[in-house]
C-alpha positions as a LaTeX table, in Angstrom:
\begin{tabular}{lrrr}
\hline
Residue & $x$ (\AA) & $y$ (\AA) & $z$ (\AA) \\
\hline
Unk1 & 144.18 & $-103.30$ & 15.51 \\
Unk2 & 145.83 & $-106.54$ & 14.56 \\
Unk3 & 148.02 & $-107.82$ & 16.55 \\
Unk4 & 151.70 & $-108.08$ & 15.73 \\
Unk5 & 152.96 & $-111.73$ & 15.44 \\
Unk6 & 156.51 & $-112.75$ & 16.01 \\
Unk7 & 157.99 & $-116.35$ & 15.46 \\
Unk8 & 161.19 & $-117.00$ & 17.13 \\
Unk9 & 163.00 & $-120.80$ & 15.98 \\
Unk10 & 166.35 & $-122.37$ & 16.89 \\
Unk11 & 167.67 & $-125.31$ & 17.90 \\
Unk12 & 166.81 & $-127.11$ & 21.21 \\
Unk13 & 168.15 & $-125.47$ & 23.89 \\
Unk14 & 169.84 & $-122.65$ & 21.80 \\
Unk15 & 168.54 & $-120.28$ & 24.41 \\
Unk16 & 165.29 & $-118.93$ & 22.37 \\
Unk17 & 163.24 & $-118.07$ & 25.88 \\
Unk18 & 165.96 & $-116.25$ & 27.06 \\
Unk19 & 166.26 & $-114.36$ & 24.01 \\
Unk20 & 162.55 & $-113.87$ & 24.00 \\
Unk21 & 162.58 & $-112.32$ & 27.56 \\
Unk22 & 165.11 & $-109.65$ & 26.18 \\
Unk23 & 163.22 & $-108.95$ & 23.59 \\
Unk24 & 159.90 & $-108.40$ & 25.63 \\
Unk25 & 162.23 & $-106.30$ & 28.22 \\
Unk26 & 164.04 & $-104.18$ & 25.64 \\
Unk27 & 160.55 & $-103.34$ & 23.83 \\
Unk28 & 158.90 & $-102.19$ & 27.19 \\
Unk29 & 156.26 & $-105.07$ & 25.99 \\
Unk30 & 153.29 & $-105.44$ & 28.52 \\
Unk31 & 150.25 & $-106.34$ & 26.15 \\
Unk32 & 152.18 & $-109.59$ & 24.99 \\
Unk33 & 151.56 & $-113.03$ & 24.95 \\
Unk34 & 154.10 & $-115.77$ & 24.68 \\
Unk35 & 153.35 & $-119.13$ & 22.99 \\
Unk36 & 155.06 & $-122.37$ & 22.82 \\
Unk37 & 155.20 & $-124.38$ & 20.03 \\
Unk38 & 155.80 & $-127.32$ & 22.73 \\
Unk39 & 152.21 & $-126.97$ & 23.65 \\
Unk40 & 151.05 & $-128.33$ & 20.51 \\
Unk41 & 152.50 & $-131.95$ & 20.39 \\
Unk42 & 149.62 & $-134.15$ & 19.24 \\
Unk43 & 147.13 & $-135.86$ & 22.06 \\
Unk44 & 148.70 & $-139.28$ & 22.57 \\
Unk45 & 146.10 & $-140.16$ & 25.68 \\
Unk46 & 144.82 & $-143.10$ & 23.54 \\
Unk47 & 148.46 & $-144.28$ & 23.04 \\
Unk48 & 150.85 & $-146.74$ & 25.31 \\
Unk49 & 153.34 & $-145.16$ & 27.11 \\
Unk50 & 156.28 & $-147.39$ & 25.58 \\
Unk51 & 154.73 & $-146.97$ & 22.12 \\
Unk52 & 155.32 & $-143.01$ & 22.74 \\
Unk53 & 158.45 & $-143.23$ & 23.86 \\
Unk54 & 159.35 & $-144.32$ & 19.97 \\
Unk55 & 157.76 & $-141.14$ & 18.67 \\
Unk56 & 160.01 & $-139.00$ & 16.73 \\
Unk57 & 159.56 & $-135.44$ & 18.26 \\
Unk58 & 161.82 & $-133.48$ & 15.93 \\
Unk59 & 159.51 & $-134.07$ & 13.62 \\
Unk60 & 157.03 & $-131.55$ & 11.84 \\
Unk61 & 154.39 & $-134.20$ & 11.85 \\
Unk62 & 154.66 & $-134.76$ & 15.58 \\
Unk63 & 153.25 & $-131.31$ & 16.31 \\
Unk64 & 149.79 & $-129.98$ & 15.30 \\
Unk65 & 150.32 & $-127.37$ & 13.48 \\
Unk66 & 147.10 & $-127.39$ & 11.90 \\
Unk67 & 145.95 & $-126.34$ & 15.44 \\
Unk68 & 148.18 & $-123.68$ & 15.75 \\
Unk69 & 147.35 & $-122.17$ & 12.70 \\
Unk70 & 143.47 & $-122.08$ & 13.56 \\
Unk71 & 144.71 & $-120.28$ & 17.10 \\
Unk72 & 146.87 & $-117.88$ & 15.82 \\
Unk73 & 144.05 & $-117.15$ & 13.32 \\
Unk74 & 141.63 & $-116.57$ & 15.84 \\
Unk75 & 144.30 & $-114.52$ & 18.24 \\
Unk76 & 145.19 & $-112.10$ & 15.37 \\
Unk77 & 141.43 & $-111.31$ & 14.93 \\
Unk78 & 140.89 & $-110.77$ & 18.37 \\
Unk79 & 139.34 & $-113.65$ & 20.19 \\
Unk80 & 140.84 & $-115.74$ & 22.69 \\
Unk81 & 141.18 & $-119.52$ & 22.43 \\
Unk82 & 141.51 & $-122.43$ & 24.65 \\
Unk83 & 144.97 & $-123.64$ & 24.30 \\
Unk84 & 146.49 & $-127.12$ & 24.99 \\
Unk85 & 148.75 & $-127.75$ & 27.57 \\
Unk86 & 151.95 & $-130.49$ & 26.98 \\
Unk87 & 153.02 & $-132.98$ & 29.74 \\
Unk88 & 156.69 & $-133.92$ & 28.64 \\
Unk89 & 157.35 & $-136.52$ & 31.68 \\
Unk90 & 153.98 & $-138.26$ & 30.25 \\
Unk91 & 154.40 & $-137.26$ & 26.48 \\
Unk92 & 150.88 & $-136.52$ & 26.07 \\
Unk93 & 148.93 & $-133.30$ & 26.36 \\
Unk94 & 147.66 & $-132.68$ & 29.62 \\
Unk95 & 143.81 & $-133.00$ & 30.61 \\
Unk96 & 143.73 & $-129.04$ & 31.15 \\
Unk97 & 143.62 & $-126.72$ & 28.93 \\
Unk98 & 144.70 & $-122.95$ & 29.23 \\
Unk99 & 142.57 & $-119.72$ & 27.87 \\
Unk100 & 144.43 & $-117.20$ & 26.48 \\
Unk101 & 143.15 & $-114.01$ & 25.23 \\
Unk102 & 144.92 & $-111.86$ & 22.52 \\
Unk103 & 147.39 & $-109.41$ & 22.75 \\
Unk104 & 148.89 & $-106.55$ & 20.75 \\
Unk105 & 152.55 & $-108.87$ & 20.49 \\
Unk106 & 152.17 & $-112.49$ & 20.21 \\
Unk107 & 155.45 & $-114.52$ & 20.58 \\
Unk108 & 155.36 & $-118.30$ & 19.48 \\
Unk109 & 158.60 & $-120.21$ & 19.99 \\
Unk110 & 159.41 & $-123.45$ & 19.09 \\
Unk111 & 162.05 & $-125.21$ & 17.46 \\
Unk112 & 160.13 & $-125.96$ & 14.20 \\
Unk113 & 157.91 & $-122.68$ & 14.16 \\
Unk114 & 159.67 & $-121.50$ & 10.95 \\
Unk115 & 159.18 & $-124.68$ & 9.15 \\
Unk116 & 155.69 & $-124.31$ & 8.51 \\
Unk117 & 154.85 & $-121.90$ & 5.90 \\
Unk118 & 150.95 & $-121.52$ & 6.78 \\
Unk119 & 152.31 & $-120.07$ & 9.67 \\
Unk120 & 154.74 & $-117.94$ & 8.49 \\
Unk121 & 152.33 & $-116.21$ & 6.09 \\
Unk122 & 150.28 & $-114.83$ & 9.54 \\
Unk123 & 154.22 & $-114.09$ & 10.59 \\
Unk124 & 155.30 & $-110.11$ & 10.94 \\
Unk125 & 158.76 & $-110.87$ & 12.03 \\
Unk126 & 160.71 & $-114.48$ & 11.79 \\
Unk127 & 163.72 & $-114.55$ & 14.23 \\
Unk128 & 166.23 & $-117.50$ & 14.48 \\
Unk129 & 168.21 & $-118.24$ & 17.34 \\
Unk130 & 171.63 & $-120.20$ & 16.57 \\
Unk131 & 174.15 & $-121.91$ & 18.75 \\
Unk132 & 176.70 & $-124.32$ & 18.67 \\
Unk133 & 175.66 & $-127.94$ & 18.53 \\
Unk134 & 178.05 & $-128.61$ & 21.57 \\
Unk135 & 176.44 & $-125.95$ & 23.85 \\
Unk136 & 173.19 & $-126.86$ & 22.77 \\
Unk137 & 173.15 & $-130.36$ & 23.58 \\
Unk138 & 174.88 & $-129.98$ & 27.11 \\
Unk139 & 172.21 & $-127.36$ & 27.69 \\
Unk140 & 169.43 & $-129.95$ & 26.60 \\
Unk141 & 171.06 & $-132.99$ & 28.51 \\
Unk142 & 171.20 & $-130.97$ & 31.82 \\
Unk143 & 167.03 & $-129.61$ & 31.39 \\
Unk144 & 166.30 & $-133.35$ & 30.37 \\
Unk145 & 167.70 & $-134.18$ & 33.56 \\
Unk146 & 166.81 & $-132.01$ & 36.37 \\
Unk147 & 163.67 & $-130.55$ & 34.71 \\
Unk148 & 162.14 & $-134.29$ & 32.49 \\
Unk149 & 163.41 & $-137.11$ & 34.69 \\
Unk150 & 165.10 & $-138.61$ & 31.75 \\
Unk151 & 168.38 & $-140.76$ & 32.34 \\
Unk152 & 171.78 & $-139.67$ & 30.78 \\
Unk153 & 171.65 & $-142.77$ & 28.36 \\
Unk154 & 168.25 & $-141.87$ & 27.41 \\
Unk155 & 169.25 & $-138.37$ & 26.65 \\
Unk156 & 171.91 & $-139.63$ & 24.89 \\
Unk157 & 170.98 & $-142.00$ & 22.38 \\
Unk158 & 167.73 & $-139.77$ & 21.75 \\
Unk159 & 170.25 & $-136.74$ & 20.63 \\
Unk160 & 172.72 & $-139.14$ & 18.51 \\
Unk161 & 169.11 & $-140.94$ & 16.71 \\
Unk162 & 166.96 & $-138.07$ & 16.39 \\
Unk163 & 167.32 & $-134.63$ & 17.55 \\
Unk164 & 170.86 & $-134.35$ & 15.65 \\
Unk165 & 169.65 & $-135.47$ & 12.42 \\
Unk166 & 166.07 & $-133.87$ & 12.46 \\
Unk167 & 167.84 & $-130.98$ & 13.05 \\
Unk168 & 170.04 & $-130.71$ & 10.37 \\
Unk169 & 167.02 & $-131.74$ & 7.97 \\
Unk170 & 164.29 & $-129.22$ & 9.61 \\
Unk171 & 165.17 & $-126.50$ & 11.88 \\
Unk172 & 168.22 & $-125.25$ & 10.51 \\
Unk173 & 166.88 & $-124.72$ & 6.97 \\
Unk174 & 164.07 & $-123.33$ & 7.94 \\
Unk175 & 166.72 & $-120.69$ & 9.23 \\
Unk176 & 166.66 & $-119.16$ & 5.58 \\
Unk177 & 163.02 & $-118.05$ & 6.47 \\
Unk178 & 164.08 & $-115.84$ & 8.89 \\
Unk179 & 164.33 & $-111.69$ & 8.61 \\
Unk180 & 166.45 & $-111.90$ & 11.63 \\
Unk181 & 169.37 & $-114.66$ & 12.60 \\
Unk182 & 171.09 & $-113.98$ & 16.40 \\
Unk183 & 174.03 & $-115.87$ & 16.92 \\
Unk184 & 173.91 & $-116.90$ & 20.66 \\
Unk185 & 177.46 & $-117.64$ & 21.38 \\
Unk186 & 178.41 & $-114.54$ & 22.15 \\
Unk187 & 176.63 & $-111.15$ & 23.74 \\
Unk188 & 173.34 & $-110.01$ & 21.12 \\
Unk189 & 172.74 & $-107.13$ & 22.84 \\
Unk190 & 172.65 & $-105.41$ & 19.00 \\
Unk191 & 170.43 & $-107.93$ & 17.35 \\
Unk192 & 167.60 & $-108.05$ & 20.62 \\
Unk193 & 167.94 & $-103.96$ & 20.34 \\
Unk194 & 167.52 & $-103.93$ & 16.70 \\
Unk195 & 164.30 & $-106.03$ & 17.29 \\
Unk196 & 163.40 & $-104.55$ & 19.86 \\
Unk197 & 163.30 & $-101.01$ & 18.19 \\
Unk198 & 161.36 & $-102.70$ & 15.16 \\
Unk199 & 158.69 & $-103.66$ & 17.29 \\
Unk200 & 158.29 & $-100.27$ & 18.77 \\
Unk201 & 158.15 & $-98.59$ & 15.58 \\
Unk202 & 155.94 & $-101.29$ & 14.15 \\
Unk203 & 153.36 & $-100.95$ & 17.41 \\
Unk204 & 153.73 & $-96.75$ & 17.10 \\
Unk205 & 152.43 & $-96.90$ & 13.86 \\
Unk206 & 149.36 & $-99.14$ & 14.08 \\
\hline
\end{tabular}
């Protein structure tokens, strides 16, 4: 049986773990396994710190999505993989890596999941998460802070330079890609049922 792959986007901090964590709850989901795009930034070991501070993140080319592809590749045919592990305090993949074996659900979230189109093609379901820019960047400024050790002006002038305007040119057209946009401003209790029910009737027929 092939496993069934789900890609959930959104902005940063538009809340797309939480919504993934409904989604596994609703479905009854046990056999599942949860990726993060995150995971994939490219190696920069071999780079200065200050040099990857100036690294634009936001960016498609900043991830290896070449990687992911391969993985998912291999997890939909059944094998497990040995999956990188991201270090954003040290922006630089971590010396460790993580195996994970396949599933009969695999999640992958990630900000610019939907922008790739190798990866959508191995894609059963494309949700997108949307919020407020004003929510979403207080929600980002206060995880940068407690959770990245970054400094308010640092979070700051990162947001206004990059995130802002990658997102506007990346992840929210690749928005038009999903089957399935939840607004998260408000209670999606219908739109994490609906999904949820999809996936049930999806996994009941395989």
């Amino acid at each position: 049986m092939t496993p069934l792959l789900i890609l959930v986007a959104g902005g940063s901090a538009s809340g797309k773990s939480t919504v993934v964590s409904e989604i596994v709850h609703k479905a009854g989901l046990e056999d599942v396994l949860i990726i993060r795009h995150d995971d994939y930034y490219k190696d920069q070991s071999d780079v200065a710190f200050e040099k990857r501070l100036d690294v634009n993140y936001d960016h498609p080319d900043a991830l290896d999505s070449d990687l992911l592809q391969d993985h998912l590749s291999q997890l939909l045919m059944g094998k497990s993989i040995e999956k990188p592990l991201y270090d954003f305090v040290s922006y630089t993949r971590k010396k460790d890596t993580e195996v994970v074996s396949s599933k009969k659900v695999i999640i992958v979230e990630g900000i610019l999941i939907l922008s790739d189109p190798h990866i959508r093609k191995l894609s059963n379901l494309n949700v997108y998460v949307e919020l407020d820019d004003d929510t979403r960047f207080i929600r980002r400024m206060m995880r940068d802070l407690n959770e990245r050790g970054r400094s308010i002006e640092s979070i700051v002038s990162h947001y206004q330079n990059t995130v802002k305007p990658m997102f506007y040119k990346f992840v929210k057209p690749s928005k038009r890609h999903a089957h399935v946009i939840i607004p998260n401003d408000d209670k999606h209790d219908i739109a994490v049922d609906l999904i949820a029910s999809k996936i049930k009737t999806v996994l009941g027929n395989l």
